[in-house]
N, CA, C and O atoms as a GROMACS GRO file, in nm:
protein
  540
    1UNK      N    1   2.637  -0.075  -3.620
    1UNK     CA    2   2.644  -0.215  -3.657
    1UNK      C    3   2.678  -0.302  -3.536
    1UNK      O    4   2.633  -0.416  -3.522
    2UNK      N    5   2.774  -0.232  -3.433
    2UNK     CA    6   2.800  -0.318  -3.298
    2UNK      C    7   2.693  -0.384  -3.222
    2UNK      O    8   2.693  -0.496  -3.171
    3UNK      N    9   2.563  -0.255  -3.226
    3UNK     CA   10   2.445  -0.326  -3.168
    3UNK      C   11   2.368  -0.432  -3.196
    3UNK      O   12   2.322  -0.528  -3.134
    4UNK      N   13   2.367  -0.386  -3.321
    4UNK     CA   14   2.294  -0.491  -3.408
    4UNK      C   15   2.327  -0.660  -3.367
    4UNK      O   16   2.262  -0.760  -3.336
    5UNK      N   17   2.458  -0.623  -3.387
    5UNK     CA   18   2.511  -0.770  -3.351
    5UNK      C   19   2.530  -0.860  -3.208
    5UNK      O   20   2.548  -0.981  -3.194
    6UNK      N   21   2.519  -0.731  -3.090
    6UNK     CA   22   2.481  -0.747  -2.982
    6UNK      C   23   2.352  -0.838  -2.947
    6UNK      O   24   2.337  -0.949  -2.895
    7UNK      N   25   2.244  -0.715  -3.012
    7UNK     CA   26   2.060  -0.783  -2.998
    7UNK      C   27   2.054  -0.880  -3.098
    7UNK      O   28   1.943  -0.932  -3.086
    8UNK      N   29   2.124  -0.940  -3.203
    8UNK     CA   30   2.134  -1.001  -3.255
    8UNK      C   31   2.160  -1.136  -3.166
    8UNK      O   32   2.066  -1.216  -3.168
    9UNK      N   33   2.265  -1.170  -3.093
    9UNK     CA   34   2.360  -1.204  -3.035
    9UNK      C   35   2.273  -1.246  -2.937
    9UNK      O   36   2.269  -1.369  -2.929
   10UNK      N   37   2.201  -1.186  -2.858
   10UNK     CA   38   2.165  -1.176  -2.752
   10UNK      C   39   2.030  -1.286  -2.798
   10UNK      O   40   2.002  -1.384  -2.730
   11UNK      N   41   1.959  -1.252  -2.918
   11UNK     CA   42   1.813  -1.296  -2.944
   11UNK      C   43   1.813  -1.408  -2.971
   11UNK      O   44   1.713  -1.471  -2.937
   12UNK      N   45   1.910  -1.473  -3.036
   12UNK     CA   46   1.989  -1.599  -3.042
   12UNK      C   47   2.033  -1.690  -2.930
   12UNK      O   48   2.052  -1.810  -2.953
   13UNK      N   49   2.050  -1.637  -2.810
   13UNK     CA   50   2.089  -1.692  -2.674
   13UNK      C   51   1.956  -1.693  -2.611
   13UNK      O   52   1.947  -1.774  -2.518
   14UNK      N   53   1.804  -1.594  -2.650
   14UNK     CA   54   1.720  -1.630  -2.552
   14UNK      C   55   1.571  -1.722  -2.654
   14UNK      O   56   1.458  -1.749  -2.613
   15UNK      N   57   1.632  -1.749  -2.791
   15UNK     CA   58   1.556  -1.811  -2.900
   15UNK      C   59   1.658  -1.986  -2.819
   15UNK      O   60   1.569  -2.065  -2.786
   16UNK      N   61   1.747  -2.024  -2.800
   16UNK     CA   62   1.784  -2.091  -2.754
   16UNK      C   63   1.747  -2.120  -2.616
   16UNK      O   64   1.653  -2.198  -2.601
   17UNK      N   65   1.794  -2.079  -2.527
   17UNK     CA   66   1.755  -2.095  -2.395
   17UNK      C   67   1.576  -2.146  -2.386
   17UNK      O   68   1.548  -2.236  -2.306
   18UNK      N   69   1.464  -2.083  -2.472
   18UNK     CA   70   1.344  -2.107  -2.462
   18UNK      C   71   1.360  -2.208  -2.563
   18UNK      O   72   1.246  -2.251  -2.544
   19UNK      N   73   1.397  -2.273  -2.642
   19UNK     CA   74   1.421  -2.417  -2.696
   19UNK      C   75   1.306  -2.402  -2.831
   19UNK      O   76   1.216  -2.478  -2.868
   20UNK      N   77   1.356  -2.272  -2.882
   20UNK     CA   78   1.253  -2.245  -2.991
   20UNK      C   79   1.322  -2.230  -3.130
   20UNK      O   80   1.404  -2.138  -3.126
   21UNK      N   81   1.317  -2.272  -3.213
   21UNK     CA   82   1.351  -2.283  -3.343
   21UNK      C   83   1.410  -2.105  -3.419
   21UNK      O   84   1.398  -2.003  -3.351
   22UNK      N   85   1.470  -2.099  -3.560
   22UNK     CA   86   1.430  -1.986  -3.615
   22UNK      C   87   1.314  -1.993  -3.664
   22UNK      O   88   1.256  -1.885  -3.664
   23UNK      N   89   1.220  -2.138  -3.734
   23UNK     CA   90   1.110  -2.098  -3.776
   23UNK      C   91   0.977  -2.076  -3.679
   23UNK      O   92   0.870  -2.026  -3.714
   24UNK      N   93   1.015  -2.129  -3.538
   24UNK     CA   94   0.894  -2.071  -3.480
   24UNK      C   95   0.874  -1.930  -3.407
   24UNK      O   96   0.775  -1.875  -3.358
   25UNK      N   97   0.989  -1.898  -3.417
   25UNK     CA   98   0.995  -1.752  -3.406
   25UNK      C   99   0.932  -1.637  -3.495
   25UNK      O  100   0.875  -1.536  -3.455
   26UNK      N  101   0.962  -1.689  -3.665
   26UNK     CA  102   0.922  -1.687  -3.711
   26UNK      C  103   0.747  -1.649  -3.775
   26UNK      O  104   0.694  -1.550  -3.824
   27UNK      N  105   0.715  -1.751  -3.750
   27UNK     CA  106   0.535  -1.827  -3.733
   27UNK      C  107   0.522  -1.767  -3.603
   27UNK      O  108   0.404  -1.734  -3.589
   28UNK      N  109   0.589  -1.739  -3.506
   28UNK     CA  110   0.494  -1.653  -3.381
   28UNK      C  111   0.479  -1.485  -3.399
   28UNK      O  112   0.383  -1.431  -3.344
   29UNK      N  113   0.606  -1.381  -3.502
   29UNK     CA  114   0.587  -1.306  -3.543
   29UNK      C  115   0.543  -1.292  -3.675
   29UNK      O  116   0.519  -1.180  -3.719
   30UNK      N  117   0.535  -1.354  -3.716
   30UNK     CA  118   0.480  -1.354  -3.853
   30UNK      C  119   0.550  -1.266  -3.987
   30UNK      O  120   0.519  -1.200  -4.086
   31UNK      N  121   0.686  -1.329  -3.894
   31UNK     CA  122   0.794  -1.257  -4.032
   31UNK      C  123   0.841  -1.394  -4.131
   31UNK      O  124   0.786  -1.503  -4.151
   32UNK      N  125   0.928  -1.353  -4.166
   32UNK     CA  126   1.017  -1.469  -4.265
   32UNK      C  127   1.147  -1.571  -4.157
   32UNK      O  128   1.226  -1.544  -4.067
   33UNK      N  129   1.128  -1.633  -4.195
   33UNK     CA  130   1.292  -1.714  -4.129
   33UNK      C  131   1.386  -1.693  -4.197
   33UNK      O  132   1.478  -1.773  -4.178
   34UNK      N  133   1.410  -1.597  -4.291
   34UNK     CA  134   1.520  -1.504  -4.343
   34UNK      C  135   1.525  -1.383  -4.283
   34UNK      O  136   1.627  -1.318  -4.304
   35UNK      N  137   1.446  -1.339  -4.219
   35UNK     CA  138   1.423  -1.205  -4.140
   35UNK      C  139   1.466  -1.214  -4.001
   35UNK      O  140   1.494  -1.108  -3.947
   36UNK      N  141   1.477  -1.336  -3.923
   36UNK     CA  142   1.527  -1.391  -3.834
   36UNK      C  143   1.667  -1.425  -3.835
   36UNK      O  144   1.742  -1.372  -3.753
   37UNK      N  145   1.707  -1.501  -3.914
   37UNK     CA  146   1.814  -1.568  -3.937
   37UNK      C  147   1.918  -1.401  -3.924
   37UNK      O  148   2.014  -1.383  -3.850
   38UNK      N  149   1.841  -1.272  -4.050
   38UNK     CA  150   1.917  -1.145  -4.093
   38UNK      C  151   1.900  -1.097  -3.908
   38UNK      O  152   1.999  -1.042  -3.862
   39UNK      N  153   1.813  -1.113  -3.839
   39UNK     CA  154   1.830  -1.029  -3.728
   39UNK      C  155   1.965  -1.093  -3.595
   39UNK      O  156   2.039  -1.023  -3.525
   40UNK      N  157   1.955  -1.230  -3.601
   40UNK     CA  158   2.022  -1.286  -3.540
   40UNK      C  159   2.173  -1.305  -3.584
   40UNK      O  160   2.239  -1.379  -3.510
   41UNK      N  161   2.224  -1.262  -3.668
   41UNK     CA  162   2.294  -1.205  -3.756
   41UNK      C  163   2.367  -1.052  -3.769
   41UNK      O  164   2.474  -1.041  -3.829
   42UNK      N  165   2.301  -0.938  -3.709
   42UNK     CA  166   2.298  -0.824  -3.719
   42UNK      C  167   2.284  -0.769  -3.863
   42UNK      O  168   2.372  -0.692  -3.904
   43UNK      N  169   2.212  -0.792  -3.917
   43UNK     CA  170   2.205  -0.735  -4.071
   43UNK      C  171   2.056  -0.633  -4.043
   43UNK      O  172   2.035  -0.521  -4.091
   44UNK      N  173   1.999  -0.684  -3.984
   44UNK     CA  174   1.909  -0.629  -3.961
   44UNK      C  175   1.866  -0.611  -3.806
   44UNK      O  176   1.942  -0.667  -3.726
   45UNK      N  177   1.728  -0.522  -3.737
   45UNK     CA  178   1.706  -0.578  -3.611
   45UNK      C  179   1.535  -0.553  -3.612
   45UNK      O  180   1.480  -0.479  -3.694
   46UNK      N  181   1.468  -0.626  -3.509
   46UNK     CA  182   1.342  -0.621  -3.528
   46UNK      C  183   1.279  -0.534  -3.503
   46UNK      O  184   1.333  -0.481  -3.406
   47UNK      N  185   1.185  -0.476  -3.532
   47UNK     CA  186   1.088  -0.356  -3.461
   47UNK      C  187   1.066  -0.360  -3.374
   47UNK      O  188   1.103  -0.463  -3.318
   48UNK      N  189   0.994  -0.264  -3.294
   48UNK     CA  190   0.948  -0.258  -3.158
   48UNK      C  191   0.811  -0.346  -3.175
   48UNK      O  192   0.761  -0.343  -3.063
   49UNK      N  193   0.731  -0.419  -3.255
   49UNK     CA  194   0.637  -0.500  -3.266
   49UNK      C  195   0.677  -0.629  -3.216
   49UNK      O  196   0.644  -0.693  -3.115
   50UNK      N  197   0.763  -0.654  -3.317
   50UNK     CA  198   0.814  -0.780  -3.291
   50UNK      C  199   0.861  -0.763  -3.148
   50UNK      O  200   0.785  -0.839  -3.090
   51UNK      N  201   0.919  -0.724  -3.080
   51UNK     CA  202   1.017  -0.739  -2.966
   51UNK      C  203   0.890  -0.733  -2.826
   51UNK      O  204   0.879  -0.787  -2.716
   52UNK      N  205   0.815  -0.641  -2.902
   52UNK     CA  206   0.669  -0.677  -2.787
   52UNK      C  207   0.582  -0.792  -2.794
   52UNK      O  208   0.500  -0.822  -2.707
   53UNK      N  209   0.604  -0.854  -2.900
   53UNK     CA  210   0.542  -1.007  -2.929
   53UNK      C  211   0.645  -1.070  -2.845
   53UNK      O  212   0.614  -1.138  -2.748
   54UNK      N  213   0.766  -1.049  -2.880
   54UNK     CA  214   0.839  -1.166  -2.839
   54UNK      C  215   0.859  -1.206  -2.697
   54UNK      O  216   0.911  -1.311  -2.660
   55UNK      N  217   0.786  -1.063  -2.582
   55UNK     CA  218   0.791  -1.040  -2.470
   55UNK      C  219   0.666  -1.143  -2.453
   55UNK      O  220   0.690  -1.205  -2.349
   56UNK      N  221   0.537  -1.193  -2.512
   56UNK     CA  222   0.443  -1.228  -2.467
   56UNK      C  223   0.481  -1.374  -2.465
   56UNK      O  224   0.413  -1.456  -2.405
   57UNK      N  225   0.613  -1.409  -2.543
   57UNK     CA  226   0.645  -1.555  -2.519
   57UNK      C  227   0.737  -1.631  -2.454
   57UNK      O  228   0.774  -1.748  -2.466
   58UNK      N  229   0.775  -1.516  -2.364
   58UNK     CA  230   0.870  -1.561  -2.230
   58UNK      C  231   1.046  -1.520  -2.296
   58UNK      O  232   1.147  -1.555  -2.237
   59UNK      N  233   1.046  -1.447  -2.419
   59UNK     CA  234   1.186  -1.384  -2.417
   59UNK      C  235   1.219  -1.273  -2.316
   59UNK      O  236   1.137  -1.183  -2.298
   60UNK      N  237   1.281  -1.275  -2.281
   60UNK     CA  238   1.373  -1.147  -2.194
   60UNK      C  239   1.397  -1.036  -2.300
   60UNK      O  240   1.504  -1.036  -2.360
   61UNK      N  241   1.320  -0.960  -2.321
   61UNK     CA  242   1.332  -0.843  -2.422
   61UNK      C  243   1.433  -0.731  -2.352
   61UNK      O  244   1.508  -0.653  -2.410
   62UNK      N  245   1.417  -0.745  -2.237
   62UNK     CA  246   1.559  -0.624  -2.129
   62UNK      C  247   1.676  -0.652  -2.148
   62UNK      O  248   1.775  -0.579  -2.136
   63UNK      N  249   1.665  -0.797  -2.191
   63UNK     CA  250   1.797  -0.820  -2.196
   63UNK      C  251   1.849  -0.842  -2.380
   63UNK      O  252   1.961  -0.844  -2.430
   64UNK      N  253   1.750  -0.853  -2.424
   64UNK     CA  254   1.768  -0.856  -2.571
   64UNK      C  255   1.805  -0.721  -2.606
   64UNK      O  256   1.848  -0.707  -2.720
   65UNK      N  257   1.795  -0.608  -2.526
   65UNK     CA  258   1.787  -0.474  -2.611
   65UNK      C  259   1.858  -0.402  -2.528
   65UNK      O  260   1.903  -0.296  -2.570
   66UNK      N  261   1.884  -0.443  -2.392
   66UNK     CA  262   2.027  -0.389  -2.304
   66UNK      C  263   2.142  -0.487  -2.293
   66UNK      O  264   2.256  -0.473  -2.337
   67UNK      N  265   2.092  -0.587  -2.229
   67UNK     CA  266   2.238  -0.720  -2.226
   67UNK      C  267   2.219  -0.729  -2.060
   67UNK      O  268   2.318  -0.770  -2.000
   68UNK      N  269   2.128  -0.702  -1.998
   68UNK     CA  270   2.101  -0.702  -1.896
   68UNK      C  271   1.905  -0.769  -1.838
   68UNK      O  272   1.796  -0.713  -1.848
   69UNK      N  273   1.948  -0.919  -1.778
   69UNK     CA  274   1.800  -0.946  -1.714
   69UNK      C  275   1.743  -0.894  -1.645
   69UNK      O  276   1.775  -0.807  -1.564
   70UNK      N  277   1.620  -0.956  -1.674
   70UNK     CA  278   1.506  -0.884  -1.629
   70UNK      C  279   1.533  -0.878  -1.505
   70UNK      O  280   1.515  -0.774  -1.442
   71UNK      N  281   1.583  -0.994  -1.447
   71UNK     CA  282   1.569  -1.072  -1.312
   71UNK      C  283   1.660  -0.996  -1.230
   71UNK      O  284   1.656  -1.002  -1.108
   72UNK      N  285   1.754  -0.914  -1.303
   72UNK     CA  286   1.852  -0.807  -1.208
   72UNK      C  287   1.764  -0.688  -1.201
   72UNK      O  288   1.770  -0.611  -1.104
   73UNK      N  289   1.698  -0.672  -1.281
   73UNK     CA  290   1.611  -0.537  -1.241
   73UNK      C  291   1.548  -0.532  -1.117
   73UNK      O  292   1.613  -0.510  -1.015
   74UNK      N  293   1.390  -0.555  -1.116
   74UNK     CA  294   1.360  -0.602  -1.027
   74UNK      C  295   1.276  -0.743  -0.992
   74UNK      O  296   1.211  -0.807  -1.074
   75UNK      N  297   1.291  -0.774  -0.857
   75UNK     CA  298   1.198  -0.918  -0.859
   75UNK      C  299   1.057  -0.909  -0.842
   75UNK      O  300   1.017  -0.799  -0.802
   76UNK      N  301   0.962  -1.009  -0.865
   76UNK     CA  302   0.828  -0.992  -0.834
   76UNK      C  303   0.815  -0.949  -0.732
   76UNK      O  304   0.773  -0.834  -0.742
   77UNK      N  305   0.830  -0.982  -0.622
   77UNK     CA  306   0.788  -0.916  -0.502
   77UNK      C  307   0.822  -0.717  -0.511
   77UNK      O  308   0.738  -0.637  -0.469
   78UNK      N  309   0.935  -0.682  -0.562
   78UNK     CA  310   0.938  -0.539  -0.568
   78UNK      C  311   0.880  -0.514  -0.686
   78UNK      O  312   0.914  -0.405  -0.731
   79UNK      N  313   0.807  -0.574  -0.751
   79UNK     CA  314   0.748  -0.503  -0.859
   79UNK      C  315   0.590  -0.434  -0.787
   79UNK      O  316   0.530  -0.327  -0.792
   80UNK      N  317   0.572  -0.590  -0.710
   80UNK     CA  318   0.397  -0.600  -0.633
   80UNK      C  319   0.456  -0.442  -0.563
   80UNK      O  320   0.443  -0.332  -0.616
   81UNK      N  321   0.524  -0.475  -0.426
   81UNK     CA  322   0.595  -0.331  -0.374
   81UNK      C  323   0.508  -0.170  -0.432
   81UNK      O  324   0.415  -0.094  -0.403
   82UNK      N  325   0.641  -0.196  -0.554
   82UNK     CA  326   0.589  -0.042  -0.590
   82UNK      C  327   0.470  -0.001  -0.676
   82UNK      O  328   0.421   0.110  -0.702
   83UNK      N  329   0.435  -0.134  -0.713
   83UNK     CA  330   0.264  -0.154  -0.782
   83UNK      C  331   0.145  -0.116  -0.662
   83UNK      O  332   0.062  -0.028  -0.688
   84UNK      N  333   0.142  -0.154  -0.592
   84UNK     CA  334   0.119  -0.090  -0.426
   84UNK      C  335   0.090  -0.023  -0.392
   84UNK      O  336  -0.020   0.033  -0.389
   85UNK      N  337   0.245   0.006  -0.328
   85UNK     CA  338   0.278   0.185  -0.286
   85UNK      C  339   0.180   0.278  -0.379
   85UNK      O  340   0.078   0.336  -0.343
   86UNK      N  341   0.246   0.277  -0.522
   86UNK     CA  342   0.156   0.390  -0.620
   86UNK      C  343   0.007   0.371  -0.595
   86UNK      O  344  -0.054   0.468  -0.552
   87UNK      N  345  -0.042   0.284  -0.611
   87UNK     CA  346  -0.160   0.273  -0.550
   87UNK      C  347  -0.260   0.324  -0.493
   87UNK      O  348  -0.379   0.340  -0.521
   88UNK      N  349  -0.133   0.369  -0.333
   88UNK     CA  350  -0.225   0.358  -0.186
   88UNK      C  351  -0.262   0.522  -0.228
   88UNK      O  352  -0.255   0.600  -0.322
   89UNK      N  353  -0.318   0.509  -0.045
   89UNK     CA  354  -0.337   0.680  -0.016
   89UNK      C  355  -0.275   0.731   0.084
   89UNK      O  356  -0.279   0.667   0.190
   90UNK      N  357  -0.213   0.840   0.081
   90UNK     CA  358  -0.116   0.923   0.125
   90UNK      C  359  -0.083   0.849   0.257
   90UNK      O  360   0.034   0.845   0.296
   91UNK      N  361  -0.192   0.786   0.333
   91UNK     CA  362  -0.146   0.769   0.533
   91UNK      C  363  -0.133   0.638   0.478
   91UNK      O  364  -0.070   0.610   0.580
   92UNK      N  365  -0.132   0.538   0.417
   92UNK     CA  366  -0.042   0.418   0.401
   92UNK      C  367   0.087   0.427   0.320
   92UNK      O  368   0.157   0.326   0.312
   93UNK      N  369   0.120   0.533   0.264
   93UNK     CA  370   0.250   0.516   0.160
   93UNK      C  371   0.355   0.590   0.332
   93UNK      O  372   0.445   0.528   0.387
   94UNK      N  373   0.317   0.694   0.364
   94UNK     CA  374   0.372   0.740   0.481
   94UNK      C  375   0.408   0.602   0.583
   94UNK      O  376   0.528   0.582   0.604
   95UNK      N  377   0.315   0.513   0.642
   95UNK     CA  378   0.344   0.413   0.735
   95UNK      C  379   0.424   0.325   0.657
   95UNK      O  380   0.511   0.270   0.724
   96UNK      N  381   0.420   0.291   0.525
   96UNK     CA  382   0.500   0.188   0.454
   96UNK      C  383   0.685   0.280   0.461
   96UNK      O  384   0.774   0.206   0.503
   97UNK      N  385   0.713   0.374   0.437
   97UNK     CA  386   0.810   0.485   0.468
   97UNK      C  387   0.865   0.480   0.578
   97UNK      O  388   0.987   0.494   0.595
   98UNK      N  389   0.783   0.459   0.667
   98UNK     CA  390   0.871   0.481   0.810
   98UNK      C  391   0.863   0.337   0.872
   98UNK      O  392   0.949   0.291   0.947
   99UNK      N  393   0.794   0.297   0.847
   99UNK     CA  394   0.839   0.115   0.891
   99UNK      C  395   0.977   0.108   0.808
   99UNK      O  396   1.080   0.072   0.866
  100UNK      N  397   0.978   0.138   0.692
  100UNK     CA  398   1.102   0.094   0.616
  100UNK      C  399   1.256   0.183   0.653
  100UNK      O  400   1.370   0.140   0.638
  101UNK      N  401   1.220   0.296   0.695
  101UNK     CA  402   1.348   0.389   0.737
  101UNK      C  403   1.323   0.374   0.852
  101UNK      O  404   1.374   0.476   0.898
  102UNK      N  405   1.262   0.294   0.980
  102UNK     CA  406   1.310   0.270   1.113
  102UNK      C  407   1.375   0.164   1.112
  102UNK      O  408   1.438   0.137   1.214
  103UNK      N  409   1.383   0.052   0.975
  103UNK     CA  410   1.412  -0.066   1.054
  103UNK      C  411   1.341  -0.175   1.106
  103UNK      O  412   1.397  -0.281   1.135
  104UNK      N  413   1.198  -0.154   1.121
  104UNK     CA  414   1.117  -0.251   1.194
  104UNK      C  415   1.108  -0.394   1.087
  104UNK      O  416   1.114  -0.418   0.967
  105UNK      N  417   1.092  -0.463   1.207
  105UNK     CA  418   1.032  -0.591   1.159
  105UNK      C  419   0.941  -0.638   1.105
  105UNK      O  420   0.889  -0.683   1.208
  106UNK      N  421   0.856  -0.675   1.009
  106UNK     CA  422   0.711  -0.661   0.954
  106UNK      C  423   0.610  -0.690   1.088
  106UNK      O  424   0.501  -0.636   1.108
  107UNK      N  425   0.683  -0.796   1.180
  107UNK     CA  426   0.569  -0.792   1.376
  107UNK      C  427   0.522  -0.640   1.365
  107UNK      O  428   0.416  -0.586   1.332
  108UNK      N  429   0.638  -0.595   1.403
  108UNK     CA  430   0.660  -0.446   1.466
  108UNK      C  431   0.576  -0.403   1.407
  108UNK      O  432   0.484  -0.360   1.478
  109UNK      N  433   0.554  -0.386   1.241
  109UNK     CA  434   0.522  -0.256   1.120
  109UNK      C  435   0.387  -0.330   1.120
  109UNK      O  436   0.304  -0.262   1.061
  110UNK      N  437   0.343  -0.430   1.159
  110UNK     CA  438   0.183  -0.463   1.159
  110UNK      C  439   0.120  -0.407   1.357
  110UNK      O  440   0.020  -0.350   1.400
  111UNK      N  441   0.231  -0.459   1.413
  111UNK     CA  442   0.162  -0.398   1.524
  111UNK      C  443   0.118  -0.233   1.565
  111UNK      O  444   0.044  -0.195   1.655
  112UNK      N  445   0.181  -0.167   1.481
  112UNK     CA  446   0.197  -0.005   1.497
  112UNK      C  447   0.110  -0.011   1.406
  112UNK      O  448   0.012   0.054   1.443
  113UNK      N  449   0.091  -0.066   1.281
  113UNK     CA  450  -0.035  -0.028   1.192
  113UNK      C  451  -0.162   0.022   1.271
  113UNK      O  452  -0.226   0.128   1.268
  114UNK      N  453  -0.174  -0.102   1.346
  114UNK     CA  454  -0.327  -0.133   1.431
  114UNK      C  455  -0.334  -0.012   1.537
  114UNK      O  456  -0.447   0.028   1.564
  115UNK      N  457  -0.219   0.052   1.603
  115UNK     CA  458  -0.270   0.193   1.670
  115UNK      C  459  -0.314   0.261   1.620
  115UNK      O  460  -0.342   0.240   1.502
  116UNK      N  461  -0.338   0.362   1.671
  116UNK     CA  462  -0.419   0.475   1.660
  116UNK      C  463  -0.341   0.598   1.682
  116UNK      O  464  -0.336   0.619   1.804
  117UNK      N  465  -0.269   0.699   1.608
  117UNK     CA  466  -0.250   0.820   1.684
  117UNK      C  467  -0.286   0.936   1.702
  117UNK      O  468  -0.283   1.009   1.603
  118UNK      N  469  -0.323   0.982   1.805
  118UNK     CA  470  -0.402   1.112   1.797
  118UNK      C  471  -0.287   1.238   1.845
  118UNK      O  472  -0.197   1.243   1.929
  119UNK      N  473  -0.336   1.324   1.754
  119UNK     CA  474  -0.278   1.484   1.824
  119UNK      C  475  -0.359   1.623   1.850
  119UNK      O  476  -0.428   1.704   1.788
  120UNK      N  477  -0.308   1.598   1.978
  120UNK     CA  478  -0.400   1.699   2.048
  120UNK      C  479  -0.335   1.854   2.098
  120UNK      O  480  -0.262   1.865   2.196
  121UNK      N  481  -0.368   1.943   2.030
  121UNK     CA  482  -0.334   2.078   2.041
  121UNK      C  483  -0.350   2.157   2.075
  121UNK      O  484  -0.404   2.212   1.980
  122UNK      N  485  -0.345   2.261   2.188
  122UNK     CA  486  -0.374   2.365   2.292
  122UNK      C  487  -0.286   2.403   2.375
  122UNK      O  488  -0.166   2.378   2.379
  123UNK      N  489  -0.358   2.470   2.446
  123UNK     CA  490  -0.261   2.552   2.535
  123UNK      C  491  -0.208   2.440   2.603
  123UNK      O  492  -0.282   2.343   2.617
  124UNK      N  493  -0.017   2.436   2.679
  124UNK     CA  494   0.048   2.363   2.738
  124UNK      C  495   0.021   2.357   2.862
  124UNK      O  496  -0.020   2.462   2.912
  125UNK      N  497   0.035   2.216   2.968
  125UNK     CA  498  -0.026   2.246   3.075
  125UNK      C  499  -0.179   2.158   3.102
  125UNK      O  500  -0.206   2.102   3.208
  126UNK      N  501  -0.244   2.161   3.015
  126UNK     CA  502  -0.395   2.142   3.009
  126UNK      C  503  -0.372   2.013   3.038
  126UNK      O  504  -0.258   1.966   3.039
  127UNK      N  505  -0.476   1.948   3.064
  127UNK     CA  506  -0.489   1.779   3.054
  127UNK      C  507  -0.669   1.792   3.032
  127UNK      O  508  -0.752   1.857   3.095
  128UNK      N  509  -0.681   1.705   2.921
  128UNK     CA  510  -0.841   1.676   2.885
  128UNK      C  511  -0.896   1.646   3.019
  128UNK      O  512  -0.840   1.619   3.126
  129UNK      N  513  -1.043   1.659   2.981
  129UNK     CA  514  -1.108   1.638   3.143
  129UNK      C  515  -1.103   1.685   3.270
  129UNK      O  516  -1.191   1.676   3.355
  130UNK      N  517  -0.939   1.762   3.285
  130UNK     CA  518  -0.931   1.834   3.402
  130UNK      C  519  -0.933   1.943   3.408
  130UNK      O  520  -0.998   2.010   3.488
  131UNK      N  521  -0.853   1.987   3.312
  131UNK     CA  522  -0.836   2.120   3.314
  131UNK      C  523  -0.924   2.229   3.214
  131UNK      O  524  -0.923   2.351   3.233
  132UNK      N  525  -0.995   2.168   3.112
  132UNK     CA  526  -1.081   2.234   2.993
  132UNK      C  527  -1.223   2.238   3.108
  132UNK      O  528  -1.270   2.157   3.187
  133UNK      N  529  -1.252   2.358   3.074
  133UNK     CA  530  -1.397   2.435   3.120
  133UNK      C  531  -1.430   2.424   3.015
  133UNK      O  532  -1.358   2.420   2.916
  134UNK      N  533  -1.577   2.414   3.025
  134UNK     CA  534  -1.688   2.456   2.925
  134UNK      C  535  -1.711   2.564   2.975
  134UNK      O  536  -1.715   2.599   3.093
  135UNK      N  537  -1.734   2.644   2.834
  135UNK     CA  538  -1.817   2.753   2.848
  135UNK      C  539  -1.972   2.725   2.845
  135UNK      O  540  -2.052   2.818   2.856
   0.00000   0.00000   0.00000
């Protein structure tokens, strides 16, 4: 019953804050304004329908159902981030990694992008061009 009255509590502070009525809450889920009134209330609490509608109309559902904003989670920019990252392919998630655990400056982490590194493997000693014979 504590919760109830929590998301209750809570749905009431973001039905306010968005300057929306109980009945248009209502008329946007297509429940009763007794079904509202009972949720905001803790007598009842809404389904996971409703609470995904209510996300499409600018409620904070993270915070309706934890007590915690969205906006502490994460921000747009780290959402783009790890929307991204998952994304890429393996030799950009690696350069995004080590720009970020060296420290660099985004200058820096664009100028090292644009190299090139090569590795070259053989016997020690050698130098291309001088020392490799053709057979």
């Amino acid at each position: 019953m504590q919760k109830r009255l929590l998301i209750g509590a809570r749905l009431k502070e973001e039905r306010t804050r968005l300057r929306l009525s109980q009945s248009d809450i209502a008329e946007r889920l297509g429940a009763s304004r007794r079904s509202v009134i009972d949720w905001e209330k803790g007598g009842a609490t809404p389904n996971a329908e409703n609470i995904s509608e209510l996300n499409d109309y600018g409620v904070d559902v993270l915070y309706i159902l934890t007590g915690r904003r969205e906006a502490e989670a994460l921000s747009t920019e780290e959402k783009l981030l790890i929307e991204r990252y998952r994304a890429a392919d393996e030799a950009t998630r690696y350069r995004i990694l080590s720009s970020l655990l060296e420290g660099k400056n985004p200058a820096q982490a664009t100028t090292d992008s644009n190299q090139v590194t090569q590795v070259i493997t053989g016997m020690a000693g050698q130098v291309a061009g001088r020392d490799i014979k053709k057979r």
